[in-house]
mmCIF file of the N, C-alpha and C atoms, coordinates in Angstrom:
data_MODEL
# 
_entry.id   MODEL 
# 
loop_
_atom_site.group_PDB 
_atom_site.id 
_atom_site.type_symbol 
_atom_site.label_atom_id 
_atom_site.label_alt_id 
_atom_site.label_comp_id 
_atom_site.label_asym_id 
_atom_site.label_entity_id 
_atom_site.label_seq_id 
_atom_site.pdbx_PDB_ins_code 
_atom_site.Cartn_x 
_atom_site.Cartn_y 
_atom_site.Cartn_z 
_atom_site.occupancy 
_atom_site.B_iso_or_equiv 
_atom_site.pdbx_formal_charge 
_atom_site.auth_seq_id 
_atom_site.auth_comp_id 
_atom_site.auth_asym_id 
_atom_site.auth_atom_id 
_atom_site.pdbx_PDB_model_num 
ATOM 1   N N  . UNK A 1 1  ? -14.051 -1.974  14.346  1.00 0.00 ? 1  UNK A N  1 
ATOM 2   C CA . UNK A 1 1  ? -14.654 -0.735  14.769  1.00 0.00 ? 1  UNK A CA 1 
ATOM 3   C C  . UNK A 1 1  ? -13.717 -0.037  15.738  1.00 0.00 ? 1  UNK A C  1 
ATOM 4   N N  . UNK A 1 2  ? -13.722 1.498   15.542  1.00 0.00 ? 2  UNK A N  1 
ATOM 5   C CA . UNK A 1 2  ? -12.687 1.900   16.224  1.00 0.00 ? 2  UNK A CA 1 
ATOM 6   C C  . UNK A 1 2  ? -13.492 2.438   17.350  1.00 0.00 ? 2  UNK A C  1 
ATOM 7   N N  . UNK A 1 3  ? -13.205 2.815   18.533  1.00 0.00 ? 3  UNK A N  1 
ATOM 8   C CA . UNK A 1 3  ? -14.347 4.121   19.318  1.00 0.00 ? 3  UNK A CA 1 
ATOM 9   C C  . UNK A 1 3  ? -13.421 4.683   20.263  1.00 0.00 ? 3  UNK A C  1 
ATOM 10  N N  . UNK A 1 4  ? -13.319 5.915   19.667  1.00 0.00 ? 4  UNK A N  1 
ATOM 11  C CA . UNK A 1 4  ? -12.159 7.153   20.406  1.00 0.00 ? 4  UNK A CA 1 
ATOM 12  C C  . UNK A 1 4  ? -12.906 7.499   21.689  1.00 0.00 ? 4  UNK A C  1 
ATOM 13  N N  . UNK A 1 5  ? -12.406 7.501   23.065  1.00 0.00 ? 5  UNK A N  1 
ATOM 14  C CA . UNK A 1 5  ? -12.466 8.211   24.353  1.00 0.00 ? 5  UNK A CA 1 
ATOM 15  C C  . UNK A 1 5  ? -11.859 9.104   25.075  1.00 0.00 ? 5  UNK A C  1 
ATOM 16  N N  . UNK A 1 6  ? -12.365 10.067  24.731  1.00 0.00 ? 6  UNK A N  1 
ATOM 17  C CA . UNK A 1 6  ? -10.852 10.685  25.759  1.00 0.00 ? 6  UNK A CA 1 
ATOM 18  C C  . UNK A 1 6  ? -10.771 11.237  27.095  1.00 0.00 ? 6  UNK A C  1 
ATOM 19  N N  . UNK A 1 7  ? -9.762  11.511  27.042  1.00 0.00 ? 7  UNK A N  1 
ATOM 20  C CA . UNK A 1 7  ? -9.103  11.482  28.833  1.00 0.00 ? 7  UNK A CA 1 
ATOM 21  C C  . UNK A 1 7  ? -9.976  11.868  29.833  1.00 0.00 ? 7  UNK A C  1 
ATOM 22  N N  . UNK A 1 8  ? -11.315 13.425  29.218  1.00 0.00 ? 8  UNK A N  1 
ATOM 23  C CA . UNK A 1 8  ? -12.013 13.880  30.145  1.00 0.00 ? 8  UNK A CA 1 
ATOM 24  C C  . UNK A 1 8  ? -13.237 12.933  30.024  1.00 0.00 ? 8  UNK A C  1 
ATOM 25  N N  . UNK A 1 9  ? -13.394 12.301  29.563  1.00 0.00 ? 9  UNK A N  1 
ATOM 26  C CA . UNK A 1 9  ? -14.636 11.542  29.755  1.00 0.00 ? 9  UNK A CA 1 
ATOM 27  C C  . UNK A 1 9  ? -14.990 10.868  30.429  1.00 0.00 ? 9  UNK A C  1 
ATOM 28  N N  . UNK A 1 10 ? -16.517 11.119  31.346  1.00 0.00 ? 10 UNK A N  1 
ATOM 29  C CA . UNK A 1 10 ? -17.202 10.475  32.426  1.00 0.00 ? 10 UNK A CA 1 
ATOM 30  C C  . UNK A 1 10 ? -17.021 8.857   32.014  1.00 0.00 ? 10 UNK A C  1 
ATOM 31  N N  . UNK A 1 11 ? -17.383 8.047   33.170  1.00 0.00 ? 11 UNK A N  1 
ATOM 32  C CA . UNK A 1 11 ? -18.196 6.568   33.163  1.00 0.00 ? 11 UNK A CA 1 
ATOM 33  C C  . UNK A 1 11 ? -19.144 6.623   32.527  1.00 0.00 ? 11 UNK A C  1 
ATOM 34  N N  . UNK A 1 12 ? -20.338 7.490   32.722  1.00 0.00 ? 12 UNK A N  1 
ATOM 35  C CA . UNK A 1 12 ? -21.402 7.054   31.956  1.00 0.00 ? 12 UNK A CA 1 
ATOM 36  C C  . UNK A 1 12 ? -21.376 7.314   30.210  1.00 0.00 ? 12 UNK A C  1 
ATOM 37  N N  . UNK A 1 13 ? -20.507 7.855   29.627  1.00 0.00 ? 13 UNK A N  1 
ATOM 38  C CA . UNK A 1 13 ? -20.186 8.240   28.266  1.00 0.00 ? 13 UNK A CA 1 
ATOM 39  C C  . UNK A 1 13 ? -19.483 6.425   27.991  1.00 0.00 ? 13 UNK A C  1 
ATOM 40  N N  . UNK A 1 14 ? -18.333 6.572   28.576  1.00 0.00 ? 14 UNK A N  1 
ATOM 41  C CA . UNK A 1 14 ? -17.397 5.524   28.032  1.00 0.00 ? 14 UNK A CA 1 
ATOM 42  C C  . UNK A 1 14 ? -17.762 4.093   28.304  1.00 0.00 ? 14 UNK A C  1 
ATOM 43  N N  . UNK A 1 15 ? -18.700 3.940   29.420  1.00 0.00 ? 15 UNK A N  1 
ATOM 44  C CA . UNK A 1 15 ? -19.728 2.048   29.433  1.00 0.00 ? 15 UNK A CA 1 
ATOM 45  C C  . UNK A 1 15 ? -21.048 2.584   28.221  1.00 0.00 ? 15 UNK A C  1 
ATOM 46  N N  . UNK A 1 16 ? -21.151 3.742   27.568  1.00 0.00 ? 16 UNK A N  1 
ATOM 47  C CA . UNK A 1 16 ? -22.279 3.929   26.165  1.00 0.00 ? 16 UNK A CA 1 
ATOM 48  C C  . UNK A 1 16 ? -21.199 3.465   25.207  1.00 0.00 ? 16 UNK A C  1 
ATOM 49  N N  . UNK A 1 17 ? -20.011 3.811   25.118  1.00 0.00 ? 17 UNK A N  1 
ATOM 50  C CA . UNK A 1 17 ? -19.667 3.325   23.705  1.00 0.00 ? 17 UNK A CA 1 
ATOM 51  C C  . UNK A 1 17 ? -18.794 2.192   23.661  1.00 0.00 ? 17 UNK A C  1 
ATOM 52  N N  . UNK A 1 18 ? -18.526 1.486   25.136  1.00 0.00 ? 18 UNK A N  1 
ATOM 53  C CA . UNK A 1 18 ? -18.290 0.100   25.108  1.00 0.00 ? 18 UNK A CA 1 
ATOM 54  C C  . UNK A 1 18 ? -19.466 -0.584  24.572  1.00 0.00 ? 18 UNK A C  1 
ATOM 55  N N  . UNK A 1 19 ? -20.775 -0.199  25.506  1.00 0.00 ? 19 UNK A N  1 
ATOM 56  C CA . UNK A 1 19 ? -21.506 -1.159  25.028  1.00 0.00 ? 19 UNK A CA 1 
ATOM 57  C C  . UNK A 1 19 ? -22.129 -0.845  23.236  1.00 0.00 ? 19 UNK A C  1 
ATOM 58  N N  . UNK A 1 20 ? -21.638 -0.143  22.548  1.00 0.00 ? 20 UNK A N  1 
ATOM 59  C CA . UNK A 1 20 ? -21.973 0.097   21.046  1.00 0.00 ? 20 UNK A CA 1 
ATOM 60  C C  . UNK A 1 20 ? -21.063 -1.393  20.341  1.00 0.00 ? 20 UNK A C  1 
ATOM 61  N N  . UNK A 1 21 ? -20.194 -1.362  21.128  1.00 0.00 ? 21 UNK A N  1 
ATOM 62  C CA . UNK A 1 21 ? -19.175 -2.814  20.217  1.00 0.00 ? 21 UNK A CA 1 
ATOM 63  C C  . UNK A 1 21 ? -19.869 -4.017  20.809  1.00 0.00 ? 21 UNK A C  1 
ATOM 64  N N  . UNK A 1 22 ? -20.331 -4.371  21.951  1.00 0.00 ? 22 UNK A N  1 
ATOM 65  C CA . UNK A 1 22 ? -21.013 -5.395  21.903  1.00 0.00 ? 22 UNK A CA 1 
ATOM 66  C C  . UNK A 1 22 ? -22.339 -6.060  21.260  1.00 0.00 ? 22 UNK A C  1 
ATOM 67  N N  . UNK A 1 23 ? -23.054 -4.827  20.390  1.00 0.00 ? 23 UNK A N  1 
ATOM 68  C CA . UNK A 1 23 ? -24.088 -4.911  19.712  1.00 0.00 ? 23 UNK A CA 1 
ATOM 69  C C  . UNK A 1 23 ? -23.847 -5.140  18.524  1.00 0.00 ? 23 UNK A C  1 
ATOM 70  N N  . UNK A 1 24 ? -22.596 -5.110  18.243  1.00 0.00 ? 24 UNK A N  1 
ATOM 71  C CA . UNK A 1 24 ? -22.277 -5.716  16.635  1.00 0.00 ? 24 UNK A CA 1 
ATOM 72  C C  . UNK A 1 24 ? -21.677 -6.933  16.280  1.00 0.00 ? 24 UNK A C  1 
ATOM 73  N N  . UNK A 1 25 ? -22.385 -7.624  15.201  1.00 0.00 ? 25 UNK A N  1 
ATOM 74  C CA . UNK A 1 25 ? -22.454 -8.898  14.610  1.00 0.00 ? 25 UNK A CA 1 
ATOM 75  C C  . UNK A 1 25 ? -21.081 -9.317  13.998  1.00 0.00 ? 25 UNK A C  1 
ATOM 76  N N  . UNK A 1 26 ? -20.287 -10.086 14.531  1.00 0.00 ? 26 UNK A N  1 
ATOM 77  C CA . UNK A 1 26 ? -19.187 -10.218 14.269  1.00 0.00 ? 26 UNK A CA 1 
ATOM 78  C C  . UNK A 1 26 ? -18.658 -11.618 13.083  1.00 0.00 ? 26 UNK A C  1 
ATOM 79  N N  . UNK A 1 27 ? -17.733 -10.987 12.243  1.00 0.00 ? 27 UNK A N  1 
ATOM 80  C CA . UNK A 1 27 ? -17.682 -12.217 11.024  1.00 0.00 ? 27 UNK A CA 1 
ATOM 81  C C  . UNK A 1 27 ? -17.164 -13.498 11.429  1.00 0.00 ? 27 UNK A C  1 
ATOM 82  N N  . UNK A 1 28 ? -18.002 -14.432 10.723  1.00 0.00 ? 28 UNK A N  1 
ATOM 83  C CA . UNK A 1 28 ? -17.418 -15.951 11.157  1.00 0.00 ? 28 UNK A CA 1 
ATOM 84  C C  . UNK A 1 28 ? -16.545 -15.993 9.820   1.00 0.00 ? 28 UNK A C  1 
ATOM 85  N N  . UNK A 1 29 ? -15.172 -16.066 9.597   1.00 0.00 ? 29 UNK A N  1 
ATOM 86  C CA . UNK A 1 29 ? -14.170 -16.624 9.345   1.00 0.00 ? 29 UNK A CA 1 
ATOM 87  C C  . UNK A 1 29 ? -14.305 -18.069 8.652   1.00 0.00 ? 29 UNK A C  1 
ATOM 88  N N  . UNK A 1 30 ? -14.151 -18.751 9.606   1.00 0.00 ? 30 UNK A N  1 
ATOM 89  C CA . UNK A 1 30 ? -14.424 -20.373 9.428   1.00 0.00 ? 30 UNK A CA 1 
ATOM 90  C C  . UNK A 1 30 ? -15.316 -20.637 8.714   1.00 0.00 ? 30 UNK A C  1 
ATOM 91  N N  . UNK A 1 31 ? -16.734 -20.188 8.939   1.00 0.00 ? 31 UNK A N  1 
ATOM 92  C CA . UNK A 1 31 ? -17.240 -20.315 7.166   1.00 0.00 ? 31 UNK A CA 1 
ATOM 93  C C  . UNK A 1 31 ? -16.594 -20.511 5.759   1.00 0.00 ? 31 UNK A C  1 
ATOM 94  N N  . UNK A 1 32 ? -15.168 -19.970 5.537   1.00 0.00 ? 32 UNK A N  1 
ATOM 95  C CA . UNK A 1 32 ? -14.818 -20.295 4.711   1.00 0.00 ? 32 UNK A CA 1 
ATOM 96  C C  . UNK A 1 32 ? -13.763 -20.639 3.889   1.00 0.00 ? 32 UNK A C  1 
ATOM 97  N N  . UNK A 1 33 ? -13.162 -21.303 5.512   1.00 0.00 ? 33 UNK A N  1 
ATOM 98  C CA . UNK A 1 33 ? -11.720 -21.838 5.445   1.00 0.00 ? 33 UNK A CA 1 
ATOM 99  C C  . UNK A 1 33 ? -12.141 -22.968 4.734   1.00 0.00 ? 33 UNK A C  1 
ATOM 100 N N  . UNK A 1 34 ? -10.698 -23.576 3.584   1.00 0.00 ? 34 UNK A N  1 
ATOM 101 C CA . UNK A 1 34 ? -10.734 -24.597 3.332   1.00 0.00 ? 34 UNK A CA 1 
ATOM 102 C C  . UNK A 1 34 ? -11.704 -24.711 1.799   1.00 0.00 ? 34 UNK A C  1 
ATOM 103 N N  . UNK A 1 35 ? -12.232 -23.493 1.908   1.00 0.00 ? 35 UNK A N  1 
ATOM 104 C CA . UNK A 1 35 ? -12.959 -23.430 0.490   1.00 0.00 ? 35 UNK A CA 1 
ATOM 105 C C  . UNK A 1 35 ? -13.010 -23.290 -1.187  1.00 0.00 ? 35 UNK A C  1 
ATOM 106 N N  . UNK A 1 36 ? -11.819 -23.357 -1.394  1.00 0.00 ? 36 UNK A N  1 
ATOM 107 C CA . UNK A 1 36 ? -10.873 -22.964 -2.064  1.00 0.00 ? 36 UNK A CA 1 
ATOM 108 C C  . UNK A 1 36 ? -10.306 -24.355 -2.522  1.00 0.00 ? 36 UNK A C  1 
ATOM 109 N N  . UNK A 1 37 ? -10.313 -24.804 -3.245  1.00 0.00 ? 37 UNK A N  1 
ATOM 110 C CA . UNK A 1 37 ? -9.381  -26.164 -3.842  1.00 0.00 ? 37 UNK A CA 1 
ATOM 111 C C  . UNK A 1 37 ? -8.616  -25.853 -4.400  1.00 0.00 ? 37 UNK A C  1 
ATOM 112 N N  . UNK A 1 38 ? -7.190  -26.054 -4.673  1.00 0.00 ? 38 UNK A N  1 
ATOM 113 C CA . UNK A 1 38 ? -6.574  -25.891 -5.512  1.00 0.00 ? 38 UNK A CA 1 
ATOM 114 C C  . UNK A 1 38 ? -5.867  -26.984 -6.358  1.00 0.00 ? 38 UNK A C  1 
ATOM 115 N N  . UNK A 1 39 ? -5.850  -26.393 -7.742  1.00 0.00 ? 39 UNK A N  1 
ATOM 116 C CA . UNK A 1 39 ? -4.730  -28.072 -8.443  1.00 0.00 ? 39 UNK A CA 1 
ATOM 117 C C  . UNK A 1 39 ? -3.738  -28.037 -8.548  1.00 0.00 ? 39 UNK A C  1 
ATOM 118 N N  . UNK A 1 40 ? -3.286  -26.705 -8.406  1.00 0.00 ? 40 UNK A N  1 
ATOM 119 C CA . UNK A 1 40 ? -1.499  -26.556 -8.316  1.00 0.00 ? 40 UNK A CA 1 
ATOM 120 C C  . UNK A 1 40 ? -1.140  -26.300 -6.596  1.00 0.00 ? 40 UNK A C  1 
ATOM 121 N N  . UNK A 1 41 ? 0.064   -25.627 -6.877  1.00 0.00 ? 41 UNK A N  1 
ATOM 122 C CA . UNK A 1 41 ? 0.707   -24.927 -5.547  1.00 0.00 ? 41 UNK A CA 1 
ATOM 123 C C  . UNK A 1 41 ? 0.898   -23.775 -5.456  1.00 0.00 ? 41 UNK A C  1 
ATOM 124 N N  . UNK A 1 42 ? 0.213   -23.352 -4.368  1.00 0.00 ? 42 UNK A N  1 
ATOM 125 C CA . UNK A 1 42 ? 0.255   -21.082 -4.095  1.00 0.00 ? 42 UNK A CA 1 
ATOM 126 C C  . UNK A 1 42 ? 1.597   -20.919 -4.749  1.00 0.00 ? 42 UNK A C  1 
ATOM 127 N N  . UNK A 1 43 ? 2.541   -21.194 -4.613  1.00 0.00 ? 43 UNK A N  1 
ATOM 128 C CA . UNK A 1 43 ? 3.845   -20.570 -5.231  1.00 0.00 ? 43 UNK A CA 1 
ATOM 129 C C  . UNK A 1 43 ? 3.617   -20.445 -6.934  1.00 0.00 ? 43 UNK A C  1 
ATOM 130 N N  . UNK A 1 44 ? 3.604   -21.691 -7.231  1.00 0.00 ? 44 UNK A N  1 
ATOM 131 C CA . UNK A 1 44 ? 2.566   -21.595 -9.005  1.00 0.00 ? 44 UNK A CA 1 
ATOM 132 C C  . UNK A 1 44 ? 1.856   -20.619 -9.363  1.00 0.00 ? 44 UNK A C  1 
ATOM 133 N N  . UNK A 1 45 ? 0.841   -20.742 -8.579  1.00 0.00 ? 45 UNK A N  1 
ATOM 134 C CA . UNK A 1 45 ? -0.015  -19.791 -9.150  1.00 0.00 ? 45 UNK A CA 1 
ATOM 135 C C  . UNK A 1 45 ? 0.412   -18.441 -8.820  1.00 0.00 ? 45 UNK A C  1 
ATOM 136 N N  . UNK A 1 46 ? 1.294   -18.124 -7.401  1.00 0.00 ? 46 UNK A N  1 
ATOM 137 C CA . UNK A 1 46 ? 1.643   -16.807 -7.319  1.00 0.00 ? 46 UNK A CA 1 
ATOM 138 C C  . UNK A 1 46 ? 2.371   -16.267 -8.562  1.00 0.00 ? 46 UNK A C  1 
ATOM 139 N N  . UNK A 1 47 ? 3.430   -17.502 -8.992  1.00 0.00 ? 47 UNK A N  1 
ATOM 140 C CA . UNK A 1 47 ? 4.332   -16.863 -10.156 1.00 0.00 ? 47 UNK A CA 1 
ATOM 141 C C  . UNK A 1 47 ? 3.559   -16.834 -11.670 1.00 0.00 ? 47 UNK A C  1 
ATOM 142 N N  . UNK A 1 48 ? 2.705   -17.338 -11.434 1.00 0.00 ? 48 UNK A N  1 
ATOM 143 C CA . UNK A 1 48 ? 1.697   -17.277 -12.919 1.00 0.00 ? 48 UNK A CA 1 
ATOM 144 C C  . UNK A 1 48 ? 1.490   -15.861 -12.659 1.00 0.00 ? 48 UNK A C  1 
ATOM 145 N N  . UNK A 1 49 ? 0.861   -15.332 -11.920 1.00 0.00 ? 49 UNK A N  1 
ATOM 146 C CA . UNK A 1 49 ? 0.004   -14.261 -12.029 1.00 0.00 ? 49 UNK A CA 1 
ATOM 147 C C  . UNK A 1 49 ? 1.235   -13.036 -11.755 1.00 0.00 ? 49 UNK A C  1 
ATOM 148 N N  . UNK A 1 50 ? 2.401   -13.113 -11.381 1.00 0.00 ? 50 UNK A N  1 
ATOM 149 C CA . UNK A 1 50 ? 3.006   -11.808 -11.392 1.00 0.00 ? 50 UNK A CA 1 
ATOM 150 C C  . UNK A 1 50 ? 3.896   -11.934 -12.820 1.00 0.00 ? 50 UNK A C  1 
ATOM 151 N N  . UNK A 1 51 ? 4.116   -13.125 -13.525 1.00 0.00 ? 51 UNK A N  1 
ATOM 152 C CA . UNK A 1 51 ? 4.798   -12.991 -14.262 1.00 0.00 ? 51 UNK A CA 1 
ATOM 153 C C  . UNK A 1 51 ? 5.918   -12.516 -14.137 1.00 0.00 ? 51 UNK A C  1 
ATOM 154 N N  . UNK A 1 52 ? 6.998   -12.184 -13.581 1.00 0.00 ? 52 UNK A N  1 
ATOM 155 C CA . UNK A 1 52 ? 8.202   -11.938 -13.599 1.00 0.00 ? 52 UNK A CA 1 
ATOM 156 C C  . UNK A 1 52 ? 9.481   -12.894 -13.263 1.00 0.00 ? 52 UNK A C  1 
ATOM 157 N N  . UNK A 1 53 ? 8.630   -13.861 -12.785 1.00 0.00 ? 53 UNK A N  1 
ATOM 158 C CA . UNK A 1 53 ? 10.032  -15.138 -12.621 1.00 0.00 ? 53 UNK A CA 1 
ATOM 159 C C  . UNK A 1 53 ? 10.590  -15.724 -13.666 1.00 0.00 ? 53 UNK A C  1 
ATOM 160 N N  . UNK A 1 54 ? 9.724   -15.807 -14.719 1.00 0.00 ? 54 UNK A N  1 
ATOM 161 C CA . UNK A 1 54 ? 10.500  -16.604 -16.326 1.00 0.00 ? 54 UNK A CA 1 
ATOM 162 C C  . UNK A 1 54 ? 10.752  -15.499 -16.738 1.00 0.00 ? 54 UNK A C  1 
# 
């Protein structure tokens, strides 16, 4: 989330749209590390799928 402030802006404007980012639900990641098995090796499969190395 981005939140633009600018230069003339009071305290009481800019602690309103700090506190707008603390009210949002932030992604857990780690949920879904590691989830993914693979039977080959990323390089393999990278060159499978672009096709241009053979």
């Amino acid at each position: 989330m981005v939140v633009i402030i600018k230069t003339l802006a009071d305290i009481k404007h800019i602690k309103n749209q700090l506190s707008k980012i603390n009210n949002i639900k932030a992604f857990n990641a780690q949920k879904f590390c590691g989830v993914v098995k693979l039977k080959s090796s990323p390089i393999d499969i990278q060159n499978k799928l672009r096709d241009e190395w053979n």
